[in-house]
TORDREN-78091 format. One line per field, with one value per residue (C-alpha): residue number from 1; residue in three letters; x, y, z. Coordinates in steps of 0.001 Angstrom, whole numbers, plus 500000, padded with zeros to 6 digits. Each point is the difference from the previous one (the first is absolute). Example, Ala and Ser with C-alpha at 12.3 -4.5 7.8 and 13.67 -1.06 7.14 Angstrom:
! TORDREN-78091
rofi	(1  2) .
pafi	(ALA  SER) .
xx	(512300  501370) .
yy	(495500  503440) .
zz	(507800  499340) .
! end
This chain:
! TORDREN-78091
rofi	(1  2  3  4  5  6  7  8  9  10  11  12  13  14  15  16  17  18  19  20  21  22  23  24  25  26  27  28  29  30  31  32  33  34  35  36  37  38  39  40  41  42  43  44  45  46  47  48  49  50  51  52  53  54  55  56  57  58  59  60  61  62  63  64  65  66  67  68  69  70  71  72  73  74  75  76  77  78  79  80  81  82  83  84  85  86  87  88  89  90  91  92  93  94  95  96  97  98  99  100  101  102  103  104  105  106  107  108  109  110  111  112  113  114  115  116  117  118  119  120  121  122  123  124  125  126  127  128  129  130  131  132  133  134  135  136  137  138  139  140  141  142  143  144  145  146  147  148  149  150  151  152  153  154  155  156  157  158  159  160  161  162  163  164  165  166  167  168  169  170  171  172  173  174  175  176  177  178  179  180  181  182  183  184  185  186  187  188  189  190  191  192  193  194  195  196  197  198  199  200  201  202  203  204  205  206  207  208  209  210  211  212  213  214  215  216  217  218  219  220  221  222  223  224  225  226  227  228  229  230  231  232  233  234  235  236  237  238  239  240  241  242  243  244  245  246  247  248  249  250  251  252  253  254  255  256  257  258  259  260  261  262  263  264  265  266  267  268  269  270  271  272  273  274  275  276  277  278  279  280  281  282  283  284  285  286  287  288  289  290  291  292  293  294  295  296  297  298  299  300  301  302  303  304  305  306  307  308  309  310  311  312  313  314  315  316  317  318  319  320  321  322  323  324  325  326  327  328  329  330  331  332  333  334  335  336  337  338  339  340  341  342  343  344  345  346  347  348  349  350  351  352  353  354  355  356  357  358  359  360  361  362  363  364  365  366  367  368  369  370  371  372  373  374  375  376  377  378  379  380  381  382  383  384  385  386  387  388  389  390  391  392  393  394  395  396  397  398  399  400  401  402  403  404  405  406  407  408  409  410  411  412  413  414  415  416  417  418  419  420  421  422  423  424  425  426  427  428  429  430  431  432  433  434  435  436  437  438  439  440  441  442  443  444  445  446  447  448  449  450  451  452  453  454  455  456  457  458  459  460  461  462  463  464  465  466  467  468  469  470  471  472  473  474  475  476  477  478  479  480  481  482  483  484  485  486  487  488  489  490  491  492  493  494  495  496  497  498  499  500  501  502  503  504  505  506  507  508  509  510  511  512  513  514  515  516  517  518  519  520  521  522  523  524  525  526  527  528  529  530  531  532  533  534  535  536  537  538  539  540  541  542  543  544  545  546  547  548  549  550  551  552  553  554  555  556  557  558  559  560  561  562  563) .
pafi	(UNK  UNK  UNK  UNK  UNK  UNK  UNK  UNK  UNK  UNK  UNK  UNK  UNK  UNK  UNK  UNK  UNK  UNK  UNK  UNK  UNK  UNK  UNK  UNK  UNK  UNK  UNK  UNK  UNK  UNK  UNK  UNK  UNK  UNK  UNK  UNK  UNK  UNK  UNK  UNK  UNK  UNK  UNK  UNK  UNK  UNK  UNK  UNK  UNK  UNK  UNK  UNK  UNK  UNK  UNK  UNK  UNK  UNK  UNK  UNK  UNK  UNK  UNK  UNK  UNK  UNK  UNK  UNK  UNK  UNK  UNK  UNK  UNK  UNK  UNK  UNK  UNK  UNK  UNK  UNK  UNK  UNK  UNK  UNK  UNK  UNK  UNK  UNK  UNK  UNK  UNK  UNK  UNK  UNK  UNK  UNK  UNK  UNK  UNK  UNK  UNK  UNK  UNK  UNK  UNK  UNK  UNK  UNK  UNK  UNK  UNK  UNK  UNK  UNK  UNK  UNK  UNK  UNK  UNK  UNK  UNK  UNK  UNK  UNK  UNK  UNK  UNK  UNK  UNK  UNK  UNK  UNK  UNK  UNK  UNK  UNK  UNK  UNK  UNK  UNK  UNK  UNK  UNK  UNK  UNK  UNK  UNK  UNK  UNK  UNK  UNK  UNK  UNK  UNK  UNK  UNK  UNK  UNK  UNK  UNK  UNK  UNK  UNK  UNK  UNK  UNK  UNK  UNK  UNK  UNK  UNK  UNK  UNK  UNK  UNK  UNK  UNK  UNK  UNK  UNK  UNK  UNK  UNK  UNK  UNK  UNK  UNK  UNK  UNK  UNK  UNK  UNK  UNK  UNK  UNK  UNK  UNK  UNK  UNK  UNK  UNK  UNK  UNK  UNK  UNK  UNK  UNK  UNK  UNK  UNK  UNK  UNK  UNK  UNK  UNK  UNK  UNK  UNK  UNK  UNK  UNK  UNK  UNK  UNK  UNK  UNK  UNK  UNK  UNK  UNK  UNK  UNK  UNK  UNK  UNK  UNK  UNK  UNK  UNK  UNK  UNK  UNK  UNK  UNK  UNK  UNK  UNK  UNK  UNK  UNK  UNK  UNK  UNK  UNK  UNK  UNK  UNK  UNK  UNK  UNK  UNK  UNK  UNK  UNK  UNK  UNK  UNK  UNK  UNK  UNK  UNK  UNK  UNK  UNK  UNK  UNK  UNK  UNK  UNK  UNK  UNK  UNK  UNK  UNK  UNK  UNK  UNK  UNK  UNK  UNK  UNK  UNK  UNK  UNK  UNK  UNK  UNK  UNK  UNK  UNK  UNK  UNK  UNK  UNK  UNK  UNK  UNK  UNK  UNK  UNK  UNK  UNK  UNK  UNK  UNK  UNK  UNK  UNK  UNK  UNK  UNK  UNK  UNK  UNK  UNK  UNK  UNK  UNK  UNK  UNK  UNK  UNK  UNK  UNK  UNK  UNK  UNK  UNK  UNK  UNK  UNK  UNK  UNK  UNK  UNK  UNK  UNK  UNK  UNK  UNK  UNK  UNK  UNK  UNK  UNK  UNK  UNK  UNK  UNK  UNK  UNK  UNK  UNK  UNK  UNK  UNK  UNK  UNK  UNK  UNK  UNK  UNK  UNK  UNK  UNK  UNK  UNK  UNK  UNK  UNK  UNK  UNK  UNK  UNK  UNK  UNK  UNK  UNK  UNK  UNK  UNK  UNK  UNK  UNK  UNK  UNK  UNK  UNK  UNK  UNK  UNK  UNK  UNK  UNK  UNK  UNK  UNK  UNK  UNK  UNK  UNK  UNK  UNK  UNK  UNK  UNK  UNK  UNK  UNK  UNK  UNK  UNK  UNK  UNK  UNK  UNK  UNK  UNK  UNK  UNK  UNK  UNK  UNK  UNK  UNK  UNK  UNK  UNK  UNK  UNK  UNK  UNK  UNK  UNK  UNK  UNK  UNK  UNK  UNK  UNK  UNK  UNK  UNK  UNK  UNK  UNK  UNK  UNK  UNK  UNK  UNK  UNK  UNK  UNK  UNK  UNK  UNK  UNK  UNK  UNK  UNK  UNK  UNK  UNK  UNK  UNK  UNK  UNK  UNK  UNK  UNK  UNK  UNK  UNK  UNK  UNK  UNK  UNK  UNK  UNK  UNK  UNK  UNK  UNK  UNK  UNK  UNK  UNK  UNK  UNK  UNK  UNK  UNK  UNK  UNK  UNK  UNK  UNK  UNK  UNK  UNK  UNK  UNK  UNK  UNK  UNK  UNK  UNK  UNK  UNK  UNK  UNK  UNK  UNK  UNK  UNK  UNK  UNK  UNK  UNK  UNK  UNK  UNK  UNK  UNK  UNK  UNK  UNK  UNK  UNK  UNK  UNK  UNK  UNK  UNK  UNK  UNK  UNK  UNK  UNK  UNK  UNK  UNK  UNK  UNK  UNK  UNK  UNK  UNK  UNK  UNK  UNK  UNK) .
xx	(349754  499777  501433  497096  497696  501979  498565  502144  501336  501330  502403  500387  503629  502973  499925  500960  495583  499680  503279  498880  496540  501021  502013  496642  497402  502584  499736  496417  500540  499397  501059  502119  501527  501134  500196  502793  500920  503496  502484  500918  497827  499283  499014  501510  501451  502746  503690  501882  503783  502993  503283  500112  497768  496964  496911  496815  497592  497249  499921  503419  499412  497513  497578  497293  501935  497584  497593  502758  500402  496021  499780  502768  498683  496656  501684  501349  503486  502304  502123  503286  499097  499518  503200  499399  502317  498881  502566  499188  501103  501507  499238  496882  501141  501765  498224  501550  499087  500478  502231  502805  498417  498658  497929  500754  497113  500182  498179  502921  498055  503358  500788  496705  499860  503449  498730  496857  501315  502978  496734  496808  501415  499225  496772  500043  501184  496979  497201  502137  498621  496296  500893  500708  497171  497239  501636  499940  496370  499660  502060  498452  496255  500977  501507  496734  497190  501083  502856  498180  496671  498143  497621  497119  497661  499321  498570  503437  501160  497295  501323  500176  503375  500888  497729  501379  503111  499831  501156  502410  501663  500286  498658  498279  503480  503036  503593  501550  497673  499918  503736  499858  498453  502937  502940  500544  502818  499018  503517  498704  496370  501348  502294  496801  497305  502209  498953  496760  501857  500092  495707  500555  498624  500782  500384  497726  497508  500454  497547  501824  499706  503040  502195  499851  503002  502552  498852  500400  504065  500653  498205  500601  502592  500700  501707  501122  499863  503563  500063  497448  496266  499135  501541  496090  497920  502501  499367  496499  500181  501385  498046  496977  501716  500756  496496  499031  499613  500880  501391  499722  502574  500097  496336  497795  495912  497759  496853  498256  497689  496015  496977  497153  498373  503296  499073  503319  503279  500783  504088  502060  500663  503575  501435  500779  496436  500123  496827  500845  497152  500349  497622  501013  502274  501956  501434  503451  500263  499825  495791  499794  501840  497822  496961  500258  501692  499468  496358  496640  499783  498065  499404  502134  502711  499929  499437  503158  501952  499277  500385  503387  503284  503217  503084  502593  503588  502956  502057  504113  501832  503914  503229  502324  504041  500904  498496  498002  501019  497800  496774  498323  497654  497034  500422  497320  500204  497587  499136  500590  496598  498276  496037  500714  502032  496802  497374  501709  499895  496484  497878  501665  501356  503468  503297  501200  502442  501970  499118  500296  501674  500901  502912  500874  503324  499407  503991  500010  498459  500028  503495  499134  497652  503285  503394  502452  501491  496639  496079  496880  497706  496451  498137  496391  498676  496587  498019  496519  497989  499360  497064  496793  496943  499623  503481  501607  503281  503338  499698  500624  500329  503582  502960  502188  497489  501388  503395  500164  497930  502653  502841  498827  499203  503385  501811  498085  500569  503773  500605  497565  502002  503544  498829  498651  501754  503661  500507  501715  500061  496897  499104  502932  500054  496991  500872  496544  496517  496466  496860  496505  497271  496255  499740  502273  497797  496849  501249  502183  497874  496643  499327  497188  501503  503464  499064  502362  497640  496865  496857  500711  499798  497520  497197  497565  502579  499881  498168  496569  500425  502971  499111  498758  502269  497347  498002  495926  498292  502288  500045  503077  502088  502699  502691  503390  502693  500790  496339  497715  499851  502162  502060  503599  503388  501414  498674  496995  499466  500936  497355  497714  500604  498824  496879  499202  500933  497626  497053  501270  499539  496881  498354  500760  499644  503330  501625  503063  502417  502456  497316  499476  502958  500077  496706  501422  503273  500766  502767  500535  500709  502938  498684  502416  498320  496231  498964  498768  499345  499247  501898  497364  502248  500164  495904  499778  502497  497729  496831  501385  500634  496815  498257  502187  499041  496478  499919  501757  497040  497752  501738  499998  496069  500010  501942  501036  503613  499221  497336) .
yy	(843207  497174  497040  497771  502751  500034  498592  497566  499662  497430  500418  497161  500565  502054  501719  503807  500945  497274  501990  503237  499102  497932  503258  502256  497962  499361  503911  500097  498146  496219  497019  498564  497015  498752  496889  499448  496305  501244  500514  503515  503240  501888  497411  500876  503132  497661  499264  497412  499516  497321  500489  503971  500556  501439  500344  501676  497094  502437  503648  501705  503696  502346  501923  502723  500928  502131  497046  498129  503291  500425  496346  500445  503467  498208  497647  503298  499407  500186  498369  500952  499689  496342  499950  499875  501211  500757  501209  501063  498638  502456  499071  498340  497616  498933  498912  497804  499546  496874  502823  500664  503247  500589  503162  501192  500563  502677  502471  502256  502644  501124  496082  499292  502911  499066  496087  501468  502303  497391  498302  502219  503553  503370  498679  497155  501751  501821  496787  498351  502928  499778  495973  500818  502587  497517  497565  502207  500146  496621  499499  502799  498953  496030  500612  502658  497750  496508  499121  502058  498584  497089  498295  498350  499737  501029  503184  501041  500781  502357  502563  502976  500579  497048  500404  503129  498955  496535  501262  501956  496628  498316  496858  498570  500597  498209  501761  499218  502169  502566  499791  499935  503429  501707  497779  499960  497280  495437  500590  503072  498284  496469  502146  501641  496826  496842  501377  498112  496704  501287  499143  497071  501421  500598  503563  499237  499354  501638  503308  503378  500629  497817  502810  501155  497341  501955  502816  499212  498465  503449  502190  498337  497455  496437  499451  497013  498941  498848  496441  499389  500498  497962  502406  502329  496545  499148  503849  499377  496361  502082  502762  497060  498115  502906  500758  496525  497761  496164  498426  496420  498687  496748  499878  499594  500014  497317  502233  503104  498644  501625  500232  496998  502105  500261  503947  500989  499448  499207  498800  497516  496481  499307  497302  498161  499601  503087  502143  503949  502474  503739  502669  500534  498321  502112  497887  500710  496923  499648  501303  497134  497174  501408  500066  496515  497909  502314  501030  498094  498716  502687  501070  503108  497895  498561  503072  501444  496838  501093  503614  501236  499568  501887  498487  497788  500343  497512  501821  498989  501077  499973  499923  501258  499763  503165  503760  500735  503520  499730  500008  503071  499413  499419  498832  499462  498093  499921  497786  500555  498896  502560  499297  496701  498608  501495  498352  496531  500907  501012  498907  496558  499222  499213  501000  502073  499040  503145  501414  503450  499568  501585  500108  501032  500438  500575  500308  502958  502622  497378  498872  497622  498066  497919  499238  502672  500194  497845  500239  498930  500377  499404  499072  499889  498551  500749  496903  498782  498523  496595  498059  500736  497611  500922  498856  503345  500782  498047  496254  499413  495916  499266  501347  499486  502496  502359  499228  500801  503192  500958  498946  501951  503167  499734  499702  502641  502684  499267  500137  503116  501808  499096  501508  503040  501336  498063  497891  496656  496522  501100  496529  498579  502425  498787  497921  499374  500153  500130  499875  500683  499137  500155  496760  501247  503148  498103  497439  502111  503424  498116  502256  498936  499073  501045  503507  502273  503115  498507  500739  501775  503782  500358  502543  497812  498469  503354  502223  498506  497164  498650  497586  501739  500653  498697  497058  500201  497553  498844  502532  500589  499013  502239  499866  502086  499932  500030  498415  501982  503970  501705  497514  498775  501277  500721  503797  498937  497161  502639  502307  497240  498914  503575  499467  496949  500453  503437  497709  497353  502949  501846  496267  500329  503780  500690  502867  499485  501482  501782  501838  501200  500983  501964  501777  500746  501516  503858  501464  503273  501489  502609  502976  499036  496886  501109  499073  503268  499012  503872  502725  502506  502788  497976  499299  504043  500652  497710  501354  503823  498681  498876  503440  501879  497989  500557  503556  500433  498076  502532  502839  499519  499408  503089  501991  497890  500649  500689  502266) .
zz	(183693  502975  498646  501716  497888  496685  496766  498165  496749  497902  497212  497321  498473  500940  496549  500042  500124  502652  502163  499830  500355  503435  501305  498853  501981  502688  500893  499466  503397  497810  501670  496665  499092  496338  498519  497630  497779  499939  502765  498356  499199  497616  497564  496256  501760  501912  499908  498529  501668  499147  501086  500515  497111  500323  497856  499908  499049  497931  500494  499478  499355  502583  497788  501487  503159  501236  500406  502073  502711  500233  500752  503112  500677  500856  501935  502199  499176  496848  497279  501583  503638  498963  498708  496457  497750  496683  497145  496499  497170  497520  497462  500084  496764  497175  497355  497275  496592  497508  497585  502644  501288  503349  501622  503810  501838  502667  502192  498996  497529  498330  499250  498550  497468  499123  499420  498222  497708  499240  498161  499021  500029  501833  499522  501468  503280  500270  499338  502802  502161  498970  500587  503273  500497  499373  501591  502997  499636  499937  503685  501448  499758  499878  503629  501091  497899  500058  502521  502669  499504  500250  497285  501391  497337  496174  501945  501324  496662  499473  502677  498089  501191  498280  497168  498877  499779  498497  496122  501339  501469  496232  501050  496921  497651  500352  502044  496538  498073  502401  500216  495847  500467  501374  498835  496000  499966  500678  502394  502319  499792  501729  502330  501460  499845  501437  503584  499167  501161  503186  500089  498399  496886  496142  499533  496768  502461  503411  500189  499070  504046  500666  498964  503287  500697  497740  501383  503534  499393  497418  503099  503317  498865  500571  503315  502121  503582  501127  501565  497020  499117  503276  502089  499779  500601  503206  501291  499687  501539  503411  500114  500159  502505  502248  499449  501362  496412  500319  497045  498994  498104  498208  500550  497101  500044  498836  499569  501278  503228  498876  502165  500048  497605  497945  499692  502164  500376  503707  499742  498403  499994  499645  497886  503722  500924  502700  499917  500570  500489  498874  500166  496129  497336  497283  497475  498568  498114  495800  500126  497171  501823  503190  498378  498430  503049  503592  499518  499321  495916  498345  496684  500093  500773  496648  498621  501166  498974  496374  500497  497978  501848  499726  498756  502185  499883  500122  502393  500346  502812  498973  502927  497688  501011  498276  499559  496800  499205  496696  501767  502461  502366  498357  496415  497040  496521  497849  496982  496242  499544  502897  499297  499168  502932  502043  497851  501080  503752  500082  497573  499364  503328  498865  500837  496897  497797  500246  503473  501761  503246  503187  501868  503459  501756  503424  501398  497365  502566  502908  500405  502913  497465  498551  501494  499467  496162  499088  498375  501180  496534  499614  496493  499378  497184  499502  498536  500107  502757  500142  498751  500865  499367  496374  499744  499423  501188  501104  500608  503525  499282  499084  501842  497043  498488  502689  499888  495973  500748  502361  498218  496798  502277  501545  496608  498573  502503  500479  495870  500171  503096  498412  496669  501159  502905  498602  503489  499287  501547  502418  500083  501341  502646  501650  502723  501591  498211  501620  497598  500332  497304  499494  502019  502585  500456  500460  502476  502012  500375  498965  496809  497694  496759  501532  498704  502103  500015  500636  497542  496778  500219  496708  500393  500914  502494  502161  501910  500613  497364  502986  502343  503138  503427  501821  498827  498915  502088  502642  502538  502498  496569  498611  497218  499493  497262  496741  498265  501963  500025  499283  498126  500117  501068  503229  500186  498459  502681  502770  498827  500369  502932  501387  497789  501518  503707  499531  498658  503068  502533  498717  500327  503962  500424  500196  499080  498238  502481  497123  498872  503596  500184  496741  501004  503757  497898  499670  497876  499470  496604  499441  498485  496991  499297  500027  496420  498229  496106  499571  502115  501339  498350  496834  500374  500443  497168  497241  501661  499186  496580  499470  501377  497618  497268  501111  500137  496705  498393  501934  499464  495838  500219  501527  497878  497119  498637  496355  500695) .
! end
């Protein structure tokens, strides 16, 4: 497309949707540019670095690969033609307990019977697989029904392709009673629910369907880009800017520029004054913070303020002068007091008294994320968001507040990871410490509340109950990431983004120019991989059967036997 001719785009936030939304539109033949606060992308999917060290900021583990290679596939090009490396981590965790066990995690089948049976049996083995089976199920028409498609109304979820499906998905019981279903033992039962965190959700409360996460690390595994987790948002920064995208830097946005009428959305102001006019606007930032302080006051806005969050996290980032054989790659610890340490998270607000934690050491299958003979390590302690106008949540008021909150996290989680995995003296091994905390969250990254995964992931949180990708009476307007459809995560937000460049496109009668190029495709199919559920000679064989059967009953009407 003429560049005089092209329609123009513009992106609020450099997020992970609002980069691979950016490179989407840009070869739709878009004229893009993006407008980020920071002078970094990515958003909570960034690096941290001090001194040689280097840390992933929020996501540290690659889940649903397959969403990650569509998304560059689309983009006519590939994961490792961009250079990114990914590894997988074997095993996927280490879970310890408050008793002085632990239970290995692994998309190794031998290892996990082994780890099973060490704990419910023969048995137990064999409810692991119908675990998995249903589990299965729930990936499989998650990725088809929900990932793929887009939720405009209360009508969408009556597609009967949906529809058919929808009990099938477990939605209205919990992933720990579904998980109680197959796993007899409180130990095996926290092993397979904690993924829940991951949403930002109590695994008392998060629908049945989230099982689809253990299933996708025990299936597909958990992997990791070397260089870090920013490594897939800087491949997808450069295949934009080859593709002609301009990105702004250290630029944030006063407000979304509307029409007279206020009915469109025509550009953005930016927070210097400077006007900037776009044929459309796709907004990448926190849909609550946007709603409440880019666009026009509304009463949705206010709505959304007191929808359910997710939880927050204080997050420490440790330099540490020596290795810490103790710990893998991806760690987990979980509370005495399971149910209860998620009741104070996410019905009270609080941080719990005994926390679960995770904790991430990146030089452990990255060796150029530390100085040689050294550990970078990564802790997230999941904790409420802050208060809302009801006064629910954290207090944001008092920075003392914060710095006993942190000091009792820290304490906590070094007397927890001493205990449990025997390392000693951690804490005098850290040399350098960088923190972040609900407040943190919000003002760096803008999130409402500080909650680092957007809008809570409840029922009537998803689907059509979300908050729309493109907005209901402000035309030209457009919304990506983790509080609109889909929902939250990285492949979530990528899956998104192809939503919401498709609804972009279909606006301007454009056809998206992957799926051109999927129709315009021809493979050809090796005689040995043609699907045949029923051999023809096998179909004969069973038909032959049948006939026999047929002509005995025949026969002895006939001429009965006993006659």
């Amino acid at each position: 497309m003429d560049k005089k001719t092209a329609r123009s785009a513009i992106i609020v936030g450099a997020g992970i949707g609002g980069v691979s939304t950016a490179a989407r539109l840009a070869r739709a033949g878009f004229d893009v540019q993006v407008y980020e606060k920071n002078d970094f992308t990515g958003g909570r999917c960034s690096l941290i670095h001090h001194d040689g060290y280097r840390f992933d900021q929020g996501p540290s583990l690659l889940l649903l690969p397959d969403l990650f290679r569509e998304a560059f596939q689309d983009l006519g090009t590939t994961l490792e033609a961009e250079g990114v490396d990914l590894r997988k981590c074997e095993p996927n965790y280490q879970v310890f307990f408050g008793d002085g066990q632990s239970f290995e995690l692994s998309t190794d089948t031998a290892r996990m019977k082994k780890e099973i049976e060490k704990w419910e049996g023969k048995d137990g083995f064999e409810r692991y697989l119908g675990f998995l089976r249903e589990a299965h199920r729930h990936y499989e028409l998650s990725v088809i029904h929900v990932l793929k498609q887009n939720f405009t109304s209360l009508f969408s979820m009556a597609r009967p392709s949906f529809l058919k499906h929808l009990l099938e998905l477990h939605p209205f019981e919990s992933i720990w009673s579904r998980a109680a279903k197959y796993f007899w033992t409180e130990r095996l039962r926290r092993v397979f629910t904690f993924g829940s965190m991951y949403m930002g959700m109590s695994p008392f409360d998060a629908p049945g369907t989230y099982s689809l996460l253990q299933y996708t690390e025990l299936a597909e595994g958990i992997w990791y880009p070397l260089g870090g987790f920013h490594k897939v948002v800087d491949a997808l920064v450069k295949i934009g800017e080859k593709l002609g995208v301009k990105y702004h830097l250290l630029t944030p946005i006063d407000s979304i520029a509307m029409s007279p009428d206020g009915r469109r959305a025509t550009g953005v102001t930016l927070a210097s004054g400077e006007n900037v006019t776009a044929d459309v606007v796709i907004i990448n930032a926190d849909l609550v913070y946007a709603y409440n302080n880019l666009l026009p006051p509304s009463s949705k806005a206010k709505r959304l303020s007191k929808k359910t969050a997710s939880c927050s996290s204080i997050s420490f980032y440790w330099a540490i002068d020596r290795k810490v054989p103790e710990l893998h790659v991806h760690n987990i610890f979980l509370a005495d007091d399971y149910q209860e340490s998620f009741d104070e998270i996410f019905k009270q607000q609080l941080m719990p008294k005994q926390p679960s934690f995770y904790v991430n050491v990146p030089s452990r299958i990255d060796p150029k994320a530390s100085p040689p003979d050294t550990d970078a390590i990564v802790v997230l302690v999941p904790v409420g968001h802050l208060l809302d106008d009801d006064g629910v949540g954290l207090s944001p008021r008092s920075k003392q507040d914060w710095n006993a909150m942190v000091a009792k996290a820290r304490k906590t989680v070094l007397s927890t990871i001493e205990a449990r995995t025997g390392a000693t003296d951690l804490g005098q091994h850290i040399i350098k410490e960088i923190v972040n905390t609900p407040q943190s969250w919000q003002d760096t990254f803008n999130l409402d509340r500080g909650a680092i995964l957007g809008l809570s992931h409840s029922f009537f949180n998803v689907l059509s109950f979300r908050p729309s990708t493109k907005h209901s009476s402000i035309n030209r307007c457009y919304f990506v990431g983790a509080s609109t459809h889909p929902g939250t995560g990285v492949p979530i937000c990528l899956a998104g983004s192809k939503i919401t460049s498709e609804q972009v496109l279909e606006e301007f009668g454009i056809i998206p120019p992957w799926r051109a190029a999927i129709k315009g495709a021809s493979k050809k199919i090796s005689k040995l991989d043609r699907a045949e559920p029923l051999p023809s000679y096998l179909f004969l064989y069973v038909m032959a059967c049948i006939w026999v059967v047929f002509l005995g009953f025949w026969v002895n009407k006939i001429h009965p036997l006993n006659s």
